[in-house]
C-alpha positions as CSV (number, residue, x, y, z in Angstrom):
1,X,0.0,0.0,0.0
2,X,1.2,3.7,-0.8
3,X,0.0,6.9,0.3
4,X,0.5,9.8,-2.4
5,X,1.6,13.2,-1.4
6,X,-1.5,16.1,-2.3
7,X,0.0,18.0,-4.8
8,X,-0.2,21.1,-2.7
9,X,2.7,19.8,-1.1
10,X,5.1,19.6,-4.1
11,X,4.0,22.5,-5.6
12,X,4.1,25.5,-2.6
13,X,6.4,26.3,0.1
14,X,4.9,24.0,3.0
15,X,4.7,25.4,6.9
16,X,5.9,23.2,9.6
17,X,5.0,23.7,13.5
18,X,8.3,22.3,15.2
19,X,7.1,21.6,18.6
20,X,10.0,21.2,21.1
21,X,13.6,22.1,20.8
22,X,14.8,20.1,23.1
23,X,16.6,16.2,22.7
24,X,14.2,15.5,19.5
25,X,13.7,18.4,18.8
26,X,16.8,20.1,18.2
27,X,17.9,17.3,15.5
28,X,15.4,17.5,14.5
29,X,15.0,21.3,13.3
30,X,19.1,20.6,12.1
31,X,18.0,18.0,10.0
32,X,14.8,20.2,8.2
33,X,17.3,22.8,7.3
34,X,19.2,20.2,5.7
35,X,16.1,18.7,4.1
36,X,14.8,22.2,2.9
37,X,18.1,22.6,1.1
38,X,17.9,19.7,-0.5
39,X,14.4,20.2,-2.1
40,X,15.3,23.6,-3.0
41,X,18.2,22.6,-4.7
42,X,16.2,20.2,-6.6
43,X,13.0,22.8,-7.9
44,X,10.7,22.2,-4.6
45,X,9.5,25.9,-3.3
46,X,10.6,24.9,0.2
47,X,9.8,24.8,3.9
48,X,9.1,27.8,6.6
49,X,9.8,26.5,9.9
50,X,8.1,27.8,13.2
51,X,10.2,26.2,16.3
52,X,8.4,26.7,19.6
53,X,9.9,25.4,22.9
54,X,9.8,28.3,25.8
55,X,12.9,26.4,27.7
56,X,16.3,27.5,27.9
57,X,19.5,25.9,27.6
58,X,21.4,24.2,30.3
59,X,24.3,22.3,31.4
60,X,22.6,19.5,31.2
61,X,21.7,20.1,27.5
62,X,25.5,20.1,26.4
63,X,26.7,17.2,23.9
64,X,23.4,15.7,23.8
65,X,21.4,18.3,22.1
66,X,22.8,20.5,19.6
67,X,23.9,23.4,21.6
68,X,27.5,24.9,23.1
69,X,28.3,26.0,26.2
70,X,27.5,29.4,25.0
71,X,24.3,29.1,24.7
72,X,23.4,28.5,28.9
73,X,20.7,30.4,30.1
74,X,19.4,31.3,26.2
75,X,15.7,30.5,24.6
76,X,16.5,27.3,22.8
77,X,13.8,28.1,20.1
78,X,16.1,31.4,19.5
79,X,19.5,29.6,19.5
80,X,19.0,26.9,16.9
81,X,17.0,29.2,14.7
82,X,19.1,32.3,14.7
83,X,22.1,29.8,14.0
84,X,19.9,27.8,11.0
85,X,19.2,30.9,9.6
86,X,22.2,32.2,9.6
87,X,24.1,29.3,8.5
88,X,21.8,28.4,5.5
89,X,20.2,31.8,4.2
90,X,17.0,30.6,5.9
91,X,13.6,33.4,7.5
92,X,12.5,30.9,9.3
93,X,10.6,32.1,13.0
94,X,11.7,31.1,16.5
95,X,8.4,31.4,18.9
96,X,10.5,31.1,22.9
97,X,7.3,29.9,24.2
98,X,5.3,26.7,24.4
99,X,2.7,25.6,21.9
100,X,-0.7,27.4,22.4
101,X,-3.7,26.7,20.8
102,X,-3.9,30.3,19.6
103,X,-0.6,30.1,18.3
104,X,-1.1,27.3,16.1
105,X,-4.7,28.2,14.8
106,X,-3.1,31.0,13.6
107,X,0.2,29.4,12.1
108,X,-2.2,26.8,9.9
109,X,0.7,24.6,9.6
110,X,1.0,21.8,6.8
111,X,2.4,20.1,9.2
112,X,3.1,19.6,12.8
113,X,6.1,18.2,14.3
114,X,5.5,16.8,18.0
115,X,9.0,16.4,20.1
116,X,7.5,16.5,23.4
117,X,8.6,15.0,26.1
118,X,5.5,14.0,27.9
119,X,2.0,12.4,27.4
120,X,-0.1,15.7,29.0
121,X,1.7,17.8,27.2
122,X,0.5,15.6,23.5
123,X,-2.9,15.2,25.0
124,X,-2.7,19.4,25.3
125,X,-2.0,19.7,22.0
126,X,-3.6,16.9,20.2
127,X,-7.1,18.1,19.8
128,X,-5.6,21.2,18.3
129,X,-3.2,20.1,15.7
130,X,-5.9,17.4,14.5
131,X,-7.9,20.6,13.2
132,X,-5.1,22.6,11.8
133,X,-2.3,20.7,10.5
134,X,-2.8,18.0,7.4
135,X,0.1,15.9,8.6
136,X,1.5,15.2,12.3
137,X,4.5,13.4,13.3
138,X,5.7,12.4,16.4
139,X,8.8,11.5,17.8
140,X,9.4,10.0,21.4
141,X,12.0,8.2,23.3
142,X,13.1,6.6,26.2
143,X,17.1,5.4,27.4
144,X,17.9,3.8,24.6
145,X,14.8,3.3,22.6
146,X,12.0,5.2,21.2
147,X,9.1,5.7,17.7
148,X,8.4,7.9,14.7
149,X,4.9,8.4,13.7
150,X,3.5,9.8,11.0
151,X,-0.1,10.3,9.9
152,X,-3.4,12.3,9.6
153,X,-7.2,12.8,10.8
154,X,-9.1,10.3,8.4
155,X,-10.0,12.2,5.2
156,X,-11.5,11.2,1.9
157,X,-9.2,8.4,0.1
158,X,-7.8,10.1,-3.3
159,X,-8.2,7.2,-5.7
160,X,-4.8,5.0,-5.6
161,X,-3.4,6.5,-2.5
162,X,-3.8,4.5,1.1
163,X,-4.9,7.6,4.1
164,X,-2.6,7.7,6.9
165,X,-4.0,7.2,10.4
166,X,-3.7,9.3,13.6
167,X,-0.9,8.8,15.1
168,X,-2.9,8.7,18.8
169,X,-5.1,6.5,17.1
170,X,-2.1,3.6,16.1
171,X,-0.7,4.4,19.8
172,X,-3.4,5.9,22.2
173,X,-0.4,5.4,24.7
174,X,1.1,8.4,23.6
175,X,-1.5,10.7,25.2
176,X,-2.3,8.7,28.3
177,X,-2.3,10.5,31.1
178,X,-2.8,8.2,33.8
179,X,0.8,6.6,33.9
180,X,3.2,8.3,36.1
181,X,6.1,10.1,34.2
182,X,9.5,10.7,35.3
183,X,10.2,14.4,34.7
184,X,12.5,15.1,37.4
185,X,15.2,17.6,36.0
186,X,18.6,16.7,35.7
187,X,21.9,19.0,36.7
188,X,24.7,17.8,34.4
189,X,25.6,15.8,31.7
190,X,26.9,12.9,33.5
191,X,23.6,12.4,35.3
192,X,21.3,13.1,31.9
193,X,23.6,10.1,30.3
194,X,22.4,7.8,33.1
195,X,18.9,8.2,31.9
196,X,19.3,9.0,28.4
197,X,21.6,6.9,25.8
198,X,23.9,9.5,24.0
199,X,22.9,9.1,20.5
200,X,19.1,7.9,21.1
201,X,17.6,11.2,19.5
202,X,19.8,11.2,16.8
203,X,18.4,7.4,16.3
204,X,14.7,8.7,16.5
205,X,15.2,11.5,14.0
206,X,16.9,9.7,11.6
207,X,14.1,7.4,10.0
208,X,11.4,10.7,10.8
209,X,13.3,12.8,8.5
210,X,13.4,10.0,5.8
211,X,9.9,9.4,6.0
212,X,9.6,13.3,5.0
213,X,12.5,12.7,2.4
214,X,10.3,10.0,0.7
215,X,7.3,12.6,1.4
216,X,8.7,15.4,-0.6
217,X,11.5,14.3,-3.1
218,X,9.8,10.9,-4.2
219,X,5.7,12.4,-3.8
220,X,4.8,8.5,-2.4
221,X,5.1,6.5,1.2
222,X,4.9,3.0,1.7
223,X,6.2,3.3,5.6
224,X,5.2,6.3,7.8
225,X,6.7,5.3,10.7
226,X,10.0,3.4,12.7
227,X,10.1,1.5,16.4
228,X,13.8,2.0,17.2
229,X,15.7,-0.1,19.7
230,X,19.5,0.9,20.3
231,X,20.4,-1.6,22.8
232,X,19.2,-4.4,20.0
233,X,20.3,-2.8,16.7
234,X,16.4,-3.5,16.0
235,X,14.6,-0.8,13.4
236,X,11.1,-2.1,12.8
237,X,9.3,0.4,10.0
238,X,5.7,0.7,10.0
239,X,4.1,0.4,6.5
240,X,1.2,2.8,5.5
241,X,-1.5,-0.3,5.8
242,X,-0.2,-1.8,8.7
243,X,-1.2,-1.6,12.4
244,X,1.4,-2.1,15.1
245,X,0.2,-5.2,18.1
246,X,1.8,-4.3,22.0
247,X,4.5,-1.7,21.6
248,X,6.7,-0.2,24.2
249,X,5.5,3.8,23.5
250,X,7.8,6.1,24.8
251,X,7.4,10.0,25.3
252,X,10.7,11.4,26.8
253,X,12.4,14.0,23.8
């Protein structure tokens, strides 16, 4: 089964809602400025990014995420997108504040990027991005593994083309708010690597941004989605017509 990229897609710059700057997140926004030079290299119009995460930058952050000692105390929103659009030419917008329902209403993104690191803070925002975005991914993670999901609200099937699902739909887990979550903060590096395997978000982002690859270079996907398991070398793609059984969900970005 293959789901076809609208044509709006291929044929208009496209607006993406990155939400969260943080472990996910901050590949994550790296990776669409690669992306978006890519396509506009090859005759796509582009991508306009709008990055929202309201937290700032700590030690903690340092060698995991994609930020320098410099950048302690900063917006991380403001840091990766200054940098980005400096770096590659880019206008895209930093917003130094979390997600609002205002906010995204009014952005009327193609699509919304989810790199969250908590199921209340999905549930939040699920409602809202189901009414103004076409397309949502999103990416979670634990220690050392973690998911990509990429789908829709159901629409009208375009003949020869297979609709993506919800992604809270394939994994209700992902907004379920009755299972305690560990969100304690931590102070340093040393202790964040205790929780969190080094190059788990890179892992994570990886098969998300070539779902979006396939999405926009090739107009066609036949997976929209990736289980990732580090300590196992295990990738596990999920194809467009198929429904995952018991998964280990994970929400930590």
């Amino acid at each position: 089964m293959t789901h076809i990229t609208p044509a709006h897609f291929l044929d208009r710059r496209v607006n993406i809602a990155l939400i969260g700057c943080g472990g996910n997140g901050s590949q994550m926004l790296t990776g669409l400025a690669r992306l978006n030079h890519a396509l506009t290299a090859l005759g796509h119009p582009g991508l306009h990014v709008t990055a929202f995460d309201g937290d700032t930058v700590s030690e903690a952050n340092i060698g995991r995420q994609m930020f320098s000692p410099a950048d302690i105390g900063m917006h991380k929103s403001i840091v990766l997108v200054h940098r980005l659009n400096a770096f590659f030419g880019l206008d895209w917008h930093a917003r130094p504040i979390h997600a609002s329902t205002s906010e995204l209403v009014h952005l009327g993104a193609g699509i919304a990027i989810l790199c969250v690191d908590s199921a209340a803070a999905r549930a939040k925002l699920a409602t809202t991005i189901g009414k103004t975005a076409a397309y949502v991914m999103d990416l979670g993670n634990r220690a050392s593994d973690g998911q990509v999901i990429f789908g829709s609200r159901p629409t009208a099937a375009r003949e020869g083309s297979t609709p993506l699902r919800w992604p809270y739909d394939v994994l209700p887990e992902l907004i379920d708010t009755t299972v305690p979550e560990d969100d304690a903060p931590s102070c340093g590096l040393a202790e964040a690597l205790e929780r969190q395997e080094l190059f788990i978000n890179q892992a994570i982002v990886t098969p998300a941004l070539g779902i979006l690859w396939e999405f926009f270079r090739h107009g066609r996907l036949s997976w929209c989605g990736a289980f990732v398991n580090l300590k196992t070398g295990h990738v596990r793609p999920l194809a467009v017509d198929s429904l995952p059984g018991h998964a280990e969900v994970t929400n930590a970005a």
